[in-house]
N, C-alpha and C positions, 0 to 999 in steps of 0.2 A: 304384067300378064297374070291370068287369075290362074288360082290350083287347079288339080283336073278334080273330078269328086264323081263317086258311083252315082247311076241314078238310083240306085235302092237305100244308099246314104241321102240322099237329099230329099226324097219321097220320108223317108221314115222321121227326118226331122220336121216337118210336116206334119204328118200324123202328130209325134208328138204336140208338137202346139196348138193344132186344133182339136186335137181332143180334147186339152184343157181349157181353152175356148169353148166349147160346145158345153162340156161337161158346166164349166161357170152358169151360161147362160142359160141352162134350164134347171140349173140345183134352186129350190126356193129357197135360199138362205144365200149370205155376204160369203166369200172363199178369207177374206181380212179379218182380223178383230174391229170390231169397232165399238167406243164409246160411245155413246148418248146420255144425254138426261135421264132418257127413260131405264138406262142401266147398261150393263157391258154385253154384247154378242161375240162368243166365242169363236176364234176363226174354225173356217171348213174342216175337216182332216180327209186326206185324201191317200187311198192308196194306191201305189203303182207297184205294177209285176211285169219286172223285165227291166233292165239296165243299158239296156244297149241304146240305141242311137235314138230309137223313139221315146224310149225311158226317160235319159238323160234331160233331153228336148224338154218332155211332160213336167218332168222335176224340177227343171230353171222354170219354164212358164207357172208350173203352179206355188211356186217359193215366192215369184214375184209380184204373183197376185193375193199373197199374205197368208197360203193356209200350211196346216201343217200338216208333212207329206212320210209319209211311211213307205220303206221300199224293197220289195222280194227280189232276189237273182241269184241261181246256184253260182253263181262264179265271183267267190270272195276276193276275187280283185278290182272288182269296180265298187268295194266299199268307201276309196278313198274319195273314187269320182262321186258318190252318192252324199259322202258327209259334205264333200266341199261344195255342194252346192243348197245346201242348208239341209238335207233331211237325214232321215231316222233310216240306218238299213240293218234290215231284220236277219238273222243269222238263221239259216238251220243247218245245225251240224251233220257231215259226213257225205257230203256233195260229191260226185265224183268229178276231177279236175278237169280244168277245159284248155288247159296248156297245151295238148296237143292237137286241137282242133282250133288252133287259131286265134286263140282268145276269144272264141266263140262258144255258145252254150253247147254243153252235149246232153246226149238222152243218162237220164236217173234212173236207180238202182229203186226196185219197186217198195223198199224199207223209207228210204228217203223221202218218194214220194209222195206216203200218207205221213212222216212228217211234217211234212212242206204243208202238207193239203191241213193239217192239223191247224197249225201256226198262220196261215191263210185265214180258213174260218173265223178264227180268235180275232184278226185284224181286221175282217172284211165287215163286222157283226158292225164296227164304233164307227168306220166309212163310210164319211157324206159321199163319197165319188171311187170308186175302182176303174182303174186305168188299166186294162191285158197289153203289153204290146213282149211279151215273150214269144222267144221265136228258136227253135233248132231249125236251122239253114238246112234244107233239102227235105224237110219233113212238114207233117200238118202241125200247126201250132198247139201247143199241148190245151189241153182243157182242164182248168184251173180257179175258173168257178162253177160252183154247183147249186140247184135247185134249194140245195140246204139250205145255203145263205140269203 
């Protein structure tokens, strides 16, 4: 007998994988390194913002299609889930904790958040591919790129 699973877990695992499907198929360049004769092509870099179920998802799919993935999420405890699935997660200090909300994200303290927004820019500038799938459950999804970039 199979598990039970939300539909907004099994929706959001989705998203994650076709976004990096989508994202593949229209970037003009390889997501792998690859060798040739004619010289080496550097793999993709890709970054994702947001850790949770679509993040994760994004982060296997795009690890497995060889590029190298950089990854935002206030809540330093999916750092571990982040390294073990090959990528790079980007710290900004002084997060407020999301212990109490489930291990879910909560809303930032407005100092925080032009850190975050800082440190974003800087990564978002060298990214063949930006992936959003951040989310505070019950609110609009924060807005995390900008014009700037």
């Amino acid at each position: 007998r199979a598990q039970s699973m939300d539909v907004l877990s099994s929706q959001a695992t989705v998203a994650g994988y076709k976004a990096v499907l989508l994202a593949a198929s229209h970037l003009a360049r390889f997501f792998p390194m690859l060798t040739t004769a004619a010289g080496t092509i550097t793999p993709a870099s890709v970054l994702i913002i947001g850790a949770g179920v679509a993040g994760l998802q994004a982060i296997a799919s795009s690890r497995r299609l060889g590029a190298v993935v950089d990854v935002f999420d206030t809540r330093p405890e999916v750092k571990e889930q982040v390294h073990s699935l090959g990528a790079k997660f980007v710290e900004v200090e002084g997060a407020s904790h999301s212990a109490a909300a489930g291990g879910y994200a909560v809303e930032q303290t407005e100092e925080y958040k032009k850190r975050q927004q800082e440190a974003i820019d800087k990564y978002a500038q060298k990214a063949d591919v930006i992936i959003t799938t951040a989310l505070i459950p019950g609110k609009k999804a924060p807005l995390l790129i900008t014009k700037k970039i």
